[in-house]
C-alpha positions as CSV (number, residue, x, y, z in Angstrom):
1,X,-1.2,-36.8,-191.3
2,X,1.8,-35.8,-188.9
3,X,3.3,-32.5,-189.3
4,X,7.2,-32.2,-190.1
5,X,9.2,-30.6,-188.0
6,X,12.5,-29.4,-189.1
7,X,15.9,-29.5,-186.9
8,X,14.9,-32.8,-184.5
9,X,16.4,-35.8,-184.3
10,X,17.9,-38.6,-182.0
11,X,21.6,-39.5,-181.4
12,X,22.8,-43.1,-182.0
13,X,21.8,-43.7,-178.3
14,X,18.5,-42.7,-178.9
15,X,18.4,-39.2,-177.5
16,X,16.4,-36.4,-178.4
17,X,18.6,-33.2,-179.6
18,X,18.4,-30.6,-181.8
19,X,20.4,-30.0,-184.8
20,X,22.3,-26.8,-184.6
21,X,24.6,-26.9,-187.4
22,X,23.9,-29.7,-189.8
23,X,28.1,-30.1,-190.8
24,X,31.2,-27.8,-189.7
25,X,33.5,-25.7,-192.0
26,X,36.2,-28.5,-193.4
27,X,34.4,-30.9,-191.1
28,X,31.2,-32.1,-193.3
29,X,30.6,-35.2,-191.5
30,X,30.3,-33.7,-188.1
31,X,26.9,-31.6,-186.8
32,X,26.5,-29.5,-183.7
33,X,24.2,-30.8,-181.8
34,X,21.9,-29.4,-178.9
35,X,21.3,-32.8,-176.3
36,X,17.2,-31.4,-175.3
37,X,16.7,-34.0,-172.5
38,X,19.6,-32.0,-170.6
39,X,18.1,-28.9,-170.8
40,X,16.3,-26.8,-168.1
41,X,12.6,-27.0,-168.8
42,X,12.4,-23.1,-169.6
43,X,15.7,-23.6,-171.8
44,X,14.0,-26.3,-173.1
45,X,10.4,-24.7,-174.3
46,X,12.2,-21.8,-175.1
47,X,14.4,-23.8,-178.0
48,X,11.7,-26.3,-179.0
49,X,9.1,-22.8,-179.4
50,X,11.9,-21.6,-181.5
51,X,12.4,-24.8,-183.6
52,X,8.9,-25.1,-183.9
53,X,8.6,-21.4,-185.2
54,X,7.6,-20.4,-189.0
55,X,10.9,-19.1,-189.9
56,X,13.3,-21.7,-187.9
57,X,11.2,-23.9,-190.3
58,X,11.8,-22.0,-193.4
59,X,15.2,-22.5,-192.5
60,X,17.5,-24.8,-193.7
61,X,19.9,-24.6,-191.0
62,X,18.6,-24.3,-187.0
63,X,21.5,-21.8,-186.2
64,X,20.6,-19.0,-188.5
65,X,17.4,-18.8,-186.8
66,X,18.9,-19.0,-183.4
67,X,21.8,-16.3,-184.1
68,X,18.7,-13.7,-183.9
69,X,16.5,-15.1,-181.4
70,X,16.8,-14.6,-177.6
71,X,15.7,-16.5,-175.1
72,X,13.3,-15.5,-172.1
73,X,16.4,-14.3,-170.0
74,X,17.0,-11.7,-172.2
75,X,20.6,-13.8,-173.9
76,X,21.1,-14.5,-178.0
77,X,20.1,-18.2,-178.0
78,X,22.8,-19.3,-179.8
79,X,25.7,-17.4,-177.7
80,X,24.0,-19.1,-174.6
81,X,24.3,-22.3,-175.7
82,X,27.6,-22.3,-176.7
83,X,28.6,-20.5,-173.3
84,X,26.4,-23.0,-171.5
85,X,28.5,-26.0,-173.0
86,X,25.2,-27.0,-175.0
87,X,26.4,-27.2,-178.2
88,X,28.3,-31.1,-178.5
89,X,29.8,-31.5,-181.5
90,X,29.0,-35.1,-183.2
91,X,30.0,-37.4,-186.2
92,X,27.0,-37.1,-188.3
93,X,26.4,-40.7,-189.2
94,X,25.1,-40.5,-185.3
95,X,22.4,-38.5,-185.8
96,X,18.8,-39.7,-187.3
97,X,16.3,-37.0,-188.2
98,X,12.8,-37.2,-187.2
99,X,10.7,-34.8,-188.8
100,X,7.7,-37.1,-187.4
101,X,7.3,-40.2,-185.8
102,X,6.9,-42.1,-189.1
103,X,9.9,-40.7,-190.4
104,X,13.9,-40.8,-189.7
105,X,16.5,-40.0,-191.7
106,X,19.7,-39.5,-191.7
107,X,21.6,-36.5,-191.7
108,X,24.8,-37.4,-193.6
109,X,21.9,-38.4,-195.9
110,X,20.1,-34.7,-196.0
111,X,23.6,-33.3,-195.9
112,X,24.6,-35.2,-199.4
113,X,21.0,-33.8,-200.7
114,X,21.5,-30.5,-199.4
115,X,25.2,-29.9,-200.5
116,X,23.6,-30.9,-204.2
117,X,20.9,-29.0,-204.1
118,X,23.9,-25.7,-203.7
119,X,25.9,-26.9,-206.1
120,X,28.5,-28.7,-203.9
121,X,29.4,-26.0,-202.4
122,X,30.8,-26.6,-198.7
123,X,29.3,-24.9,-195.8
124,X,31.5,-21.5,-195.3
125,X,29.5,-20.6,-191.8
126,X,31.6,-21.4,-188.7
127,X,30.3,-22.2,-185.1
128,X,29.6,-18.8,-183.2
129,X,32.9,-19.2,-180.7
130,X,36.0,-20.7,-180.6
131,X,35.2,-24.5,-178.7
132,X,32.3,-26.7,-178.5
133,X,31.5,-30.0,-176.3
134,X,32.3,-33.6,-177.6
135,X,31.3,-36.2,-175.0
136,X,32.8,-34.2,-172.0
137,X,36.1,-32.8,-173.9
138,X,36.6,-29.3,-174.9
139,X,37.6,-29.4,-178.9
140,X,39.0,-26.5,-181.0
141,X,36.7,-25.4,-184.1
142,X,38.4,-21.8,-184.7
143,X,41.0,-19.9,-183.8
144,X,39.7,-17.0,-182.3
145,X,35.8,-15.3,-181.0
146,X,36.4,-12.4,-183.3
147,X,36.6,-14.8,-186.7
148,X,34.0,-13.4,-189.2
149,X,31.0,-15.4,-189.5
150,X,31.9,-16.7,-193.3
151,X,35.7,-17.7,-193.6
152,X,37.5,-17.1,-197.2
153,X,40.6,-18.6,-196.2
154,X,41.9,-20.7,-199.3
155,X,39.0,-20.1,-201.7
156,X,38.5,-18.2,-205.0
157,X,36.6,-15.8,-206.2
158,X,34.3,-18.2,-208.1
159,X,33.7,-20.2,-204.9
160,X,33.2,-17.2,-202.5
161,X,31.0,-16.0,-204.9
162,X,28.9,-19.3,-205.4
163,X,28.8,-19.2,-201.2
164,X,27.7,-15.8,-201.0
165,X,24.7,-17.0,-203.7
166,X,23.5,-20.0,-202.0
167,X,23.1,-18.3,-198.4
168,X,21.2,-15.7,-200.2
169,X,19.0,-18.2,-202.3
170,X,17.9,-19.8,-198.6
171,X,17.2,-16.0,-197.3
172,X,14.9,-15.5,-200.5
173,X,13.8,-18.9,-199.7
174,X,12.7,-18.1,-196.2
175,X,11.5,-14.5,-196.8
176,X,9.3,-15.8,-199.8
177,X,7.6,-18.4,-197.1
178,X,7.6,-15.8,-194.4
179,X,5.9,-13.4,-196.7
180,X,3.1,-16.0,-197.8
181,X,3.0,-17.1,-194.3
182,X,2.0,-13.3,-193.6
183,X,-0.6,-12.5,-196.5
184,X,-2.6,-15.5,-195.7
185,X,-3.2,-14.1,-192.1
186,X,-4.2,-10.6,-193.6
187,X,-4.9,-10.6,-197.4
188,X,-5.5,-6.9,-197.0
189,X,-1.5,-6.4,-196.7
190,X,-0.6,-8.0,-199.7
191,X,0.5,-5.3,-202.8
192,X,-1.1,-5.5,-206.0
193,X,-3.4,-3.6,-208.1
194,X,-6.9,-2.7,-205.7
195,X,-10.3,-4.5,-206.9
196,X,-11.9,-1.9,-209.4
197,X,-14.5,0.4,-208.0
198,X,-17.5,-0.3,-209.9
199,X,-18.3,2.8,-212.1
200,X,-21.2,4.4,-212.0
201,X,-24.0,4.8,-214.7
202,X,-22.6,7.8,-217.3
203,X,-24.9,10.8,-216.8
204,X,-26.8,11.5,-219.7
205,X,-26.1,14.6,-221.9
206,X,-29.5,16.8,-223.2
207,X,-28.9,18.1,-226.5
């Protein structure tokens, strides 16, 4: 059976990326993308060793992983690709995901599942700078570098506070598999109540 790999997928024209964010802030039906075939081959093992990694794949979204990761040179993964002009910005309904090669689905589809799964709550995480790439052109996604990673603007309490719970359901979610992940390579670690030490025969008292 073919292992599933989280994150990949093919463009309408059939190339290979890497799905960075699955929607933008006010923009669901547009991804940032990471076009793989144009990378440099370290880039390149460097990003599909990340993708491929236990907690990129208890992750529902690529960039959370990549916002701590660096790469060999020494750079955050997901600063260099946007300051590379790796990140291309793409209509969703262009993007087919292919966990394996049996499978392809697409990601407006996942999105719709995904964004019901949280309650219908939008994403609230923006792009890490202020542009990305869309075929060639430079497009706006924020207003400045320094905007906080979650954006409040024009929400309420109730829905900040629904945001704020489903990012840290998907942390719980991915420390929980992390933490299994861990124990099964050394039982010993796990914390729980020690096997009993088998007692030994009660010493007889003489009268």
């Amino acid at each position: 059976m073919s292992m599933n790999i989280k994150h990949v997928a093919k463009t309408h024209t059939g190339k290979k990326c890497v799905v960075v964010f699955r929607e933008l802030p006010d923009e669901p039906d547009n991804c940032l993308i990471v076009d793989t075939e144009a990378l440099p081959d370290w880039m390149h093992d460097n990003i599909m060793q990340a993708v491929e990694s236990p907690g990129a794949q208890a992750s529902t979204d690529f960039y959370a992983y990549a916002e701590r990761t660096v790469l060999t040179d020494g750079t955050n993964m997901l600063q260099t690709l946007h300051s590379t002009g790796r990140l291309q910005k793409m209509p969703t309904d262009k993007i087919t995901m292919t966990p394996n090669n049996d499978v392809s689905v697409g990601l407006t589809e996942i999105n719709n599942i995904v964004r019901e799964q949280n309650g219908n709550v939008p994403t609230a995480v923006t792009p890490p700078t202020d542009q990305v790439n869309m075929a060639g052109k430079t497009m706006d996604v924020m207003e400045s570098t320094a905007a906080p990673a979650t954006s409040t603007e024009g929400i309420n309490d109730t829905d900040l506070a629904k945001q704020f719970l489903a990012q840290a359901k998907g942390y719980e979610t991915e420390a929980k598999s992390l933490r299994a992940q861990a124990y099964e390579l050394a039982p010993g670690l796990k914390p729980g109540p020690k096997k009993p030490v088998a007692k030994k025969e009660s010493e007889t008292v003489s009268d």
